[in-house]
FITIZA-9953 format. One record per residue (C-alpha): x, y, z negated; residue number from 0. Coordinates in steps of 0.25 Angstrom, whole numbers, m for minus. Example, Ala and Ser with C-alpha at 12.3 -4.5 7.8 and 13.67 -1.06 7.14 Angstrom:
2
+-------+-------+-------+-----+
:  east : north :    up :   k :
+-------+-------+-------+-----+
:    49 :   m18 :   m31 :   0 :
:    55 :    m4 :   m29 :   1 :
+-------+-------+-------+-----+
END
This chain:
307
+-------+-------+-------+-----+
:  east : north :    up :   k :
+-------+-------+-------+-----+
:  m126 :    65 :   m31 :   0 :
:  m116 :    58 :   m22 :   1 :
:  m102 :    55 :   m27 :   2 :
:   m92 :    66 :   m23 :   3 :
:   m81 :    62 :   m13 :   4 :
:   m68 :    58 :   m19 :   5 :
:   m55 :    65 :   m14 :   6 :
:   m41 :    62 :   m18 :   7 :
:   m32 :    74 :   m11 :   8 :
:   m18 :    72 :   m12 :   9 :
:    m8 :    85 :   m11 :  10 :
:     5 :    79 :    m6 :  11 :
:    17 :    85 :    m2 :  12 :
:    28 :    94 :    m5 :  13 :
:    25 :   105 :   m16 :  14 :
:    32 :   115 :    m8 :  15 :
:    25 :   129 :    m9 :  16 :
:    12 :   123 :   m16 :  17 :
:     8 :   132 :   m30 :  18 :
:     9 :   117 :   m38 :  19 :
:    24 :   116 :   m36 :  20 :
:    30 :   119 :   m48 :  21 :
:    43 :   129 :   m45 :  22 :
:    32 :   138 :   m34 :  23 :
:    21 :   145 :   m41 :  24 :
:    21 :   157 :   m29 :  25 :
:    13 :   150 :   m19 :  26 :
:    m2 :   147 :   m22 :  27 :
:    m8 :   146 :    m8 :  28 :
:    m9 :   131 :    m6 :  29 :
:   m13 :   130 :   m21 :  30 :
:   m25 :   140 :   m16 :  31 :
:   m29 :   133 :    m2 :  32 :
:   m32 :   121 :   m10 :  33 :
:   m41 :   128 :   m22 :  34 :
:   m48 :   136 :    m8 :  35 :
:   m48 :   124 :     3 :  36 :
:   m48 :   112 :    m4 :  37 :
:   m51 :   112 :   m21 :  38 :
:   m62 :   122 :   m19 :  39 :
:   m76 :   122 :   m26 :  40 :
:   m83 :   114 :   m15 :  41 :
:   m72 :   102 :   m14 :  42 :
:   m71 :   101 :   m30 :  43 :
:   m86 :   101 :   m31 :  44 :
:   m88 :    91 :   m19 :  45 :
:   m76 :    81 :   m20 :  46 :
:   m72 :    72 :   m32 :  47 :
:   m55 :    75 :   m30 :  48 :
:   m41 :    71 :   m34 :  49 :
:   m26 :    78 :   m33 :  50 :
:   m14 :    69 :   m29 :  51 :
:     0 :    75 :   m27 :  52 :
:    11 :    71 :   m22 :  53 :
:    23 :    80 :   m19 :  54 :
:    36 :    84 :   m24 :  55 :
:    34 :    92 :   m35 :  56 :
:    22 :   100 :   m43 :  57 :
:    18 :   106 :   m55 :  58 :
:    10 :    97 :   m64 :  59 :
:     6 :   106 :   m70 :  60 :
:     0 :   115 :   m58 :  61 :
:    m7 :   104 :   m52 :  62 :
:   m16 :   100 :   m65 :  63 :
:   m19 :   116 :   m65 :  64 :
:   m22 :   117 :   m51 :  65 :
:   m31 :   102 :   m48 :  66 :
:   m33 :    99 :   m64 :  67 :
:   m40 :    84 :   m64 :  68 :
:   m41 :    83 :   m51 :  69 :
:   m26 :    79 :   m49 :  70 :
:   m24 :    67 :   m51 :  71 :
:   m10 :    64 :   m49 :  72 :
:     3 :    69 :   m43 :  73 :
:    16 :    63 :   m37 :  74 :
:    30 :    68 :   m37 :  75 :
:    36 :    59 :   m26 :  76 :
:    49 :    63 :   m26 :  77 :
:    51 :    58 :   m43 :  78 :
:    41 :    46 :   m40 :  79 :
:    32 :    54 :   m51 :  80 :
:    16 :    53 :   m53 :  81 :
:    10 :    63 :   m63 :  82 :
:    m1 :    52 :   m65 :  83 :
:     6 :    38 :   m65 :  84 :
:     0 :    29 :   m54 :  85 :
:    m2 :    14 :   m54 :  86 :
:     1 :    11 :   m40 :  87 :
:    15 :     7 :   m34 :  88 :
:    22 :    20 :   m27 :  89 :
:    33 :    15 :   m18 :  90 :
:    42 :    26 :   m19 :  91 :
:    47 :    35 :    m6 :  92 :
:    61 :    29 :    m5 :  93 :
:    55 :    17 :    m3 :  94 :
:    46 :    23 :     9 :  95 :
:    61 :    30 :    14 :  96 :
:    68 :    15 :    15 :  97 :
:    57 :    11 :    23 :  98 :
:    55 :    21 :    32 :  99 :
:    70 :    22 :    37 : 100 :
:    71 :     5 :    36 : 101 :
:    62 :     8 :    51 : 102 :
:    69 :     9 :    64 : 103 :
:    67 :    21 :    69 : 104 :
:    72 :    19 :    84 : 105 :
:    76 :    33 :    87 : 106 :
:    62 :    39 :    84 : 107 :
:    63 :    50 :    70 : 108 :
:    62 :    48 :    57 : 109 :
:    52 :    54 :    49 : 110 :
:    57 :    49 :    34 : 111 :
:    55 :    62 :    31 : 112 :
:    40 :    61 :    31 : 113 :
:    41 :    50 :    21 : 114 :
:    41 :    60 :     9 : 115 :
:    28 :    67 :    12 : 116 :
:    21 :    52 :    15 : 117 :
:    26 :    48 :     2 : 118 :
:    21 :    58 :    m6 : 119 :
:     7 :    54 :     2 : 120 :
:     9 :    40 :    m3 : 121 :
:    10 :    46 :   m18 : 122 :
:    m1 :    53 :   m17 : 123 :
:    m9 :    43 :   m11 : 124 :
:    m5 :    33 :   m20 : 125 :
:    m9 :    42 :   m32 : 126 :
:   m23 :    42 :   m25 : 127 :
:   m23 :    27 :   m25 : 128 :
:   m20 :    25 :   m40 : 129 :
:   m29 :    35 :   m43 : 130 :
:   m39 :    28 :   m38 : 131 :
:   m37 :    15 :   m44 : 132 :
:   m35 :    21 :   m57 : 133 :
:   m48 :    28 :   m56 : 134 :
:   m55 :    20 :   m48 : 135 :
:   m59 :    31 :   m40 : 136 :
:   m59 :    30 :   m25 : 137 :
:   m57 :    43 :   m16 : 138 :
:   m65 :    44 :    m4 : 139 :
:   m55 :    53 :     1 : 140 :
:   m41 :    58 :     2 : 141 :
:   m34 :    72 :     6 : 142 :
:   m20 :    74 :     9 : 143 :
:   m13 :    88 :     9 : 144 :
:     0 :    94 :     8 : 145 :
:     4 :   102 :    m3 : 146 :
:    11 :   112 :     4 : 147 :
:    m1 :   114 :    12 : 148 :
:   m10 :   126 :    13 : 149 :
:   m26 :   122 :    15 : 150 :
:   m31 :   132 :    25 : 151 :
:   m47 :   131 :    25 : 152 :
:   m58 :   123 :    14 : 153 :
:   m57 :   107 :    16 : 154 :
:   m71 :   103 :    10 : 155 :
:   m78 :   105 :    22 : 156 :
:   m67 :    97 :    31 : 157 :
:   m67 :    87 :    19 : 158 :
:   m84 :    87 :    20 : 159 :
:   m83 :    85 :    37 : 160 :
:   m72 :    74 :    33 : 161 :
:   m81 :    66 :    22 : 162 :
:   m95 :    69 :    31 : 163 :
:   m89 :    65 :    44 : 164 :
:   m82 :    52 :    39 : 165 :
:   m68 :    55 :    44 : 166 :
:   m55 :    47 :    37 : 167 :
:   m43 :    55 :    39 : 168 :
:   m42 :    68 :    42 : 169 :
:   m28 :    74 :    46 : 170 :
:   m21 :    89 :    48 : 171 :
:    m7 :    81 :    51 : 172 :
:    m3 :    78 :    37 : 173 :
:    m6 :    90 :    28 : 174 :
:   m19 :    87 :    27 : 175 :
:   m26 :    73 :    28 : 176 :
:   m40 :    67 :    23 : 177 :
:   m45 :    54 :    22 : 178 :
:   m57 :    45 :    19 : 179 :
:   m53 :    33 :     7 : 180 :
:   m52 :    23 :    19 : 181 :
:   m41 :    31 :    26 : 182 :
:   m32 :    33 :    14 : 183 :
:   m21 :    24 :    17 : 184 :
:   m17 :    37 :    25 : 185 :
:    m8 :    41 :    14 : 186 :
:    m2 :    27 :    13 : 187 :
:     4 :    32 :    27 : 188 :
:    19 :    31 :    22 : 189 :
:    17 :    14 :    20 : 190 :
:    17 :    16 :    36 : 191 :
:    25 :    28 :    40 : 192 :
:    35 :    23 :    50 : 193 :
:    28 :    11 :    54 : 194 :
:    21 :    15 :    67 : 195 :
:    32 :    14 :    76 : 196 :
:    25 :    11 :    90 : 197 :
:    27 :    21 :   103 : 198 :
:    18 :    31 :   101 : 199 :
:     7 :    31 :   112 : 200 :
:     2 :    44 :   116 : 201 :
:   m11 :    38 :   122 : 202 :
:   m15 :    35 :   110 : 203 :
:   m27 :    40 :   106 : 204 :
:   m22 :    42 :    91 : 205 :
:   m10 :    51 :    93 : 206 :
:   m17 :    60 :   103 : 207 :
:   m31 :    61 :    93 : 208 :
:   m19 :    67 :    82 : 209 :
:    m8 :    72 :    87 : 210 :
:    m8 :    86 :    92 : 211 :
:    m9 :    90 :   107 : 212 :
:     8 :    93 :   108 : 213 :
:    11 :    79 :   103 : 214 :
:     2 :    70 :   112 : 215 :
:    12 :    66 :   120 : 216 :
:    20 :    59 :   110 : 217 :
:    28 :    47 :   118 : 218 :
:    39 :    57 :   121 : 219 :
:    39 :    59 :   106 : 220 :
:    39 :    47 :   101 : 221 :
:    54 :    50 :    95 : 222 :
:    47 :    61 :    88 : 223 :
:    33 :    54 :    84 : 224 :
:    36 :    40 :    83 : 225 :
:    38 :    39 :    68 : 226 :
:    33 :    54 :    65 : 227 :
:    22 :    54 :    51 : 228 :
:    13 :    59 :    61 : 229 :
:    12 :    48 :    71 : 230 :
:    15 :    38 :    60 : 231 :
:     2 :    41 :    52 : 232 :
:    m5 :    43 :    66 : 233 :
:    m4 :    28 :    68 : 234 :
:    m5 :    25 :    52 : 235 :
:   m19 :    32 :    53 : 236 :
:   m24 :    23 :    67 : 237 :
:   m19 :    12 :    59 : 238 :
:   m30 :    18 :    46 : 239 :
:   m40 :    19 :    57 : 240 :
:   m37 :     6 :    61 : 241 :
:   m38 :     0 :    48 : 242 :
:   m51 :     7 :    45 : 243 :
:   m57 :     4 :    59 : 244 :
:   m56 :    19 :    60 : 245 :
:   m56 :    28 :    73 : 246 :
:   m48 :    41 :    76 : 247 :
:   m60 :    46 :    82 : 248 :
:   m70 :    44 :    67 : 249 :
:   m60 :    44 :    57 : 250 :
:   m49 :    55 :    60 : 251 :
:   m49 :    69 :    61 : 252 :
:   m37 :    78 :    62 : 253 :
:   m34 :    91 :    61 : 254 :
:   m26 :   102 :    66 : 255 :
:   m14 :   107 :    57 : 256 :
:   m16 :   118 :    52 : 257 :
:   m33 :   118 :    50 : 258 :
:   m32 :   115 :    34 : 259 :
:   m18 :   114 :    28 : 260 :
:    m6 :   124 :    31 : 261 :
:     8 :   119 :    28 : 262 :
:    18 :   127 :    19 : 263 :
:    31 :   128 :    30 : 264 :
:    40 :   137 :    20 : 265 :
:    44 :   152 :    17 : 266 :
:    31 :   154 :    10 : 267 :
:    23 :   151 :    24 : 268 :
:    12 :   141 :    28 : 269 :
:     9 :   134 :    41 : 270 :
:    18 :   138 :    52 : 271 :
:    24 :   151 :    53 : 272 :
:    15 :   160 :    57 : 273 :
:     8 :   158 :    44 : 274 :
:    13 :   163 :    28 : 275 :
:     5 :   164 :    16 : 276 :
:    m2 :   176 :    20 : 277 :
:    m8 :   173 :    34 : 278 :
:   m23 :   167 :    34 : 279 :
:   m21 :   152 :    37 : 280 :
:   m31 :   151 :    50 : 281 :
:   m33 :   134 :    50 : 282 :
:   m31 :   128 :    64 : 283 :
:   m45 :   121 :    64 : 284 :
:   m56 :   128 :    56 : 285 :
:   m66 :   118 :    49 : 286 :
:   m75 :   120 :    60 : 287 :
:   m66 :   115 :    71 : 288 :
:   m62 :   103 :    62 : 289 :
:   m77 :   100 :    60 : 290 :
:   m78 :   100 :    76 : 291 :
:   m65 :    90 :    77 : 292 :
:   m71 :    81 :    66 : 293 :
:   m83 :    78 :    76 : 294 :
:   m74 :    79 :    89 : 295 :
:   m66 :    68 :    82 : 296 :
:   m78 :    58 :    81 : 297 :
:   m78 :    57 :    97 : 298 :
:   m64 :    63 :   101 : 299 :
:   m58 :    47 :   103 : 300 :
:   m61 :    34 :   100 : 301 :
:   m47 :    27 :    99 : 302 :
:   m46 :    12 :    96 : 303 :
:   m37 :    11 :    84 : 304 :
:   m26 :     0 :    86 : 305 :
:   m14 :    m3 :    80 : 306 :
+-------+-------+-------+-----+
END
């Protein structure tokens, strides 16, 4: 019997309306999304998984009831608090802050405010990384998702296709992200945030293949775009690809807010706002037309990575 696939999935963000956080017990459906779509019967029997966390606040003891052994550890950025210490040096977010606003913006936005959801990614990957060592374990694999998200529709099967077709990263923006072990520097982004700072080119192949149709013609933005998380990970991602001598085209998929996470947006409401707790969640893309997408992708472009 072959050796199951080993997943580390991190829940990262803030607690907001989630079922685990201690002072809210009202609200159960992101709780139930994840036992339905993601923790169910044919993930646990097929995977070999582990639960990070990294947010600003939980219940302890809600989130051993809810994934027992499989959570591994948690992280409370805000007090510099790990329930299981780790080994590995954690540079704390004020020191990410001083370096950030030591660069020379030149007119073009700040995003600082970003930072705090990069660093709880940072914590949470660094717990992965510890656990690791510690264990010698090695995951094959790594999924993201935000706490305050909803799961719309079963992951196995997109988790299968991912496995089966050799993908490497997988995105729906940054609510929901997958990667392969050799692609896992993906959550080291915030070492890089700020970093890319030349004109965006809207010729280039990479922007248009990610960015929606409305935001292609992004030189008259780039006061807008130029240090924004989204283009800044865009170019950390071709520089992955680059590393791994990788290809847009055999390595990436993206996909189309929302298809399998729904965001919590406040006043007891998900996604935008002609959804609320009681309408039925339709995904943007079904499985079947992200299947098709995977196979489009593998002759949709061939771009030469440079850097």
């Amino acid at each position: 019997m072959s050796e199951k696939t080993k997943i580390a999935i991190m829940f990262v963000g803030q607690i907001r309306i989630n079922g685990l956080y201690n002072n809210y017990a009202d609200d159960n459906y992101i709780l139930e999304s994840i036992q339905k779509y993601l923790l169910n019967d044919k993930f646990i029997q097929t995977f070999d998984y582990d639960v990070f966390i990294s947010t600003d606040n939980i219940d302890i003891d809600k989130c051993n009831l809810f994934f027992g052994e499989k959570l591994k550890n948690i992280n409370i950025y805000e007090k510099e608090w790990f329930y299981n210490p780790i080994s590995r040096e954690i540079k704390s977010y004020q020191y990410f802050y001083n370096k950030h606003m030591t660069i020379n913006f030149n007119g073009y936005r700040n995003y600082v405010q970003a930072l705090h959801e990069m660093y709880r990614v940072y914590c949470a990957y660094n717990m992965v990384i510890d656990n690791e060592t510690k264990n010698n374990k090695s995951y094959d694999m790594i999924i993201k998702i935000r706490l305050d998200s909803r799961l719309m529709q079963d992951l196995y099967e997109l988790i299968l296709f991912f496995i089966e077709n050799n993908k490497k990263i997988l995105l729906e923006h940054d609510h929901f992200i997958m990667v392969n072990k050799d692609y896992k520097e993906l959550f080291d982004f915030i070492n890089f945030f700020g970093t890319y700072q030349n004109i965006i080119d809207n010729t280039d192949s990479i922007f248009d293949y990610l960015f929606p149709p409305w935001t292609i013609e992004i030189n008259s933005y780039n006061s807008l775009y130029f240090f924004c998380p989204e283009r800044q990970i865009i170019e950390y991602i071709r520089y992955l690809l680059h590393k791994n001598k990788g290809t847009c085209r055999n390595d990436l998929v993206t996909i189309t807010y929302p298809s399998y996470t729904i965001l919590y947006r406040g006043n007891n409401s998900y996604g935008y706002s002609n959804y609320n707790n009681n309408d039925v969640f339709i995904p943007y893309h079904n499985f079947e037309i992200i299947k098709e997408k995977f196979r489009s992708d593998t002759t949709k472009l061939n771009i030469d990575i440079t850097i």
